[in-house]
C-alpha positions in Angstrom: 174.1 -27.2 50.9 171.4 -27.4 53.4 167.9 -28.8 52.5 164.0 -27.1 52.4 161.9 -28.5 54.7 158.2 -27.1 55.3 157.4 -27.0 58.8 153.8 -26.7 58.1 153.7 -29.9 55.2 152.0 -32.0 57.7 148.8 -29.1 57.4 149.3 -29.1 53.6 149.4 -32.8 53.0 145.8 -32.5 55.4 144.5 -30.0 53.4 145.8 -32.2 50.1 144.1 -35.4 51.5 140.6 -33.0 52.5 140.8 -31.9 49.2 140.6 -35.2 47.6 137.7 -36.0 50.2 135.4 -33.4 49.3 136.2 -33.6 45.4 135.0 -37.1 45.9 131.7 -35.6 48.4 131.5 -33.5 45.3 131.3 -36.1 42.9 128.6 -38.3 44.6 126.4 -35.3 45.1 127.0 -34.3 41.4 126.3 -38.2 40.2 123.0 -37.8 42.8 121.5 -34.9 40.8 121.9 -36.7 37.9 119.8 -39.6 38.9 117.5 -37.5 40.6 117.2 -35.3 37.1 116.4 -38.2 35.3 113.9 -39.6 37.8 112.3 -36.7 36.8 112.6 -37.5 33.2 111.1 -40.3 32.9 107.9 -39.5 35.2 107.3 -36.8 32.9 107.4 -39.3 29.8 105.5 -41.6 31.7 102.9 -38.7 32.4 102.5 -37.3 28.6 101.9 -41.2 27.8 99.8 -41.4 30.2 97.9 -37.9 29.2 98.2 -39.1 25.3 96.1 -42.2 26.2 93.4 -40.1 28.0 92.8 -38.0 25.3 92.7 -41.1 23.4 90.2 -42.5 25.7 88.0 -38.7 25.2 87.7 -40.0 21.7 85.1 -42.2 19.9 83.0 -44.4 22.3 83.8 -43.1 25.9 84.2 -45.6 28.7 83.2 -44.2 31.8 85.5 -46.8 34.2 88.4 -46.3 31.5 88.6 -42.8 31.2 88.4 -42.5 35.0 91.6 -44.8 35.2 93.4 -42.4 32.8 92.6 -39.9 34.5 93.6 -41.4 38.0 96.7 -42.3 36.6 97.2 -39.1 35.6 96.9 -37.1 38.5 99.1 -39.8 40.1 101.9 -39.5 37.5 101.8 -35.6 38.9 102.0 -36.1 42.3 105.4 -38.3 41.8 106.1 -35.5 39.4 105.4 -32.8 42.6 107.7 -35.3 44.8 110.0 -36.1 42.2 110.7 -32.0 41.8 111.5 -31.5 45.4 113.9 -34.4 45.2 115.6 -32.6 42.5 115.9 -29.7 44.6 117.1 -31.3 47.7 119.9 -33.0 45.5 120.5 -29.5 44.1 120.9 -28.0 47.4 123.4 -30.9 48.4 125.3 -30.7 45.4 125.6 -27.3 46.1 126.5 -27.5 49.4 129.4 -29.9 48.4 130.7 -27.2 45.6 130.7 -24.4 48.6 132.5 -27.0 50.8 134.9 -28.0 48.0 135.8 -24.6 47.3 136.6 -23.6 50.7 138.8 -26.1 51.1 140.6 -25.8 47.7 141.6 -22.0 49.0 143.0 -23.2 52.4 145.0 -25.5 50.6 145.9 -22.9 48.2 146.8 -20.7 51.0 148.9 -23.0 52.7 150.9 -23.3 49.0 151.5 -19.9 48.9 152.8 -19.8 52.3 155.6 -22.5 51.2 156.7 -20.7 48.3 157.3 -17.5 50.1 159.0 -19.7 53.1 160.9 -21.3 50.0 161.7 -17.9 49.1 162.8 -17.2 52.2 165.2 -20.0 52.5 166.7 -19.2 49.0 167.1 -15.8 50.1 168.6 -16.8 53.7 170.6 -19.5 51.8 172.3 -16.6 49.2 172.8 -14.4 52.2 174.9 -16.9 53.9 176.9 -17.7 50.5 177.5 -14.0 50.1 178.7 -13.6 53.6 181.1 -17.0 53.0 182.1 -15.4 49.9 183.2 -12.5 51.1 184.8 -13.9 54.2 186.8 -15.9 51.6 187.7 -12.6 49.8 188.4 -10.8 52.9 190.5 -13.6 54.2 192.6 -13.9 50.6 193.2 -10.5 50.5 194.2 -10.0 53.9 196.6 -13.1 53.7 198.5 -11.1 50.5 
C-alpha cells in the first residue's frame, strides 16, 4: 500500500514554526502592556497620595514652602502620569500589532492544512480508484479464465 506524503510539508512545518514565533511576539507584547498598565497604576496611587497630603497641607497652619512642594510634586506625578499614558498606548499599539500579525499567520497555516487534507483526500480517492481497477482486473481475469 503506498504511503501519503505532502509535497508542500516543508511550507507547513514553516508556517508551524512562524506560528510558534509570533505566539511567542504575541506573548511579550501582551506581558509589555501589562507592565506598562501597571506603571500606570502606581503613578496614579502615587499622585492621589500625593494630592491627599496637599489637601492636608491646605489645612490648619499653612506653610508656604510646604504647600508649594505638594503642589510641585503634584504636577510632577501628572506629567509621568501624561508620559506614562502614551506608554500605555504605544504598548497597546504593539500588542496589537502582534495579534494582527499572529492572526495572519495562524490562517496561512490553516490554509496550508486544508490544502493537505483535500491532497489526503485526493490520494485516498486515487488509492480506491486503483483498488477498484485491480479488483476488477482480478474479476475480469477469474471469470474469463472459467
Amino acid at each position: 500500500m503506498a504511503k501519503f506524503k505532502y509535497r508542500m510539508q516543508n511550507i507547513l512545518d514553516i508556517k508551524m514554526k512562524l506560528e510558534s514565533q509570533a505566539k511567542i511576539a504575541y506573548g511579550v507584547a501582551n506581558q509589555k502592556y501589562l507592565t506598562e498598565q501597571q506603571k500606570l497604576q502606581e503613578i496614579v496611587l502615587r499622585r492621589n497620595n500625593y494630592e491627599q497630603a496637599w489637601k492636608e497641607c491646605m489645612t490648619g497652619t499653612i506653610d508656604v514652602r510646604q504647600v508649594s512642594h505638594a503642589r510641585a510634586n503634584v504636577n510632577t506625578m501628572k506629567t509621568l502620569m501624561r508620559r506614562q499614558m502614551m506608554e500605555v498606548h504605544k504598548a497597546e499599539l504593539e500588542l496589537e500589532d502582534a495579534r494582527r500579525a499572529l492572526n495572519e499567520i495562524i490562517k496561512e497555516r490553516k490554509t496550508h492544512e486544508k490544502l493537505k487534507e483535500k491532497a489526503f483526500e485526493e490520494f485516498k480517492a486515487q488509492l480506491n480508484a486503483e483498488e477498484s481497477k485491480e479488483i476488477d482486473q482480478l474479476v475480469s481475469y477469474t471469470y474469463s479464465n472459467k
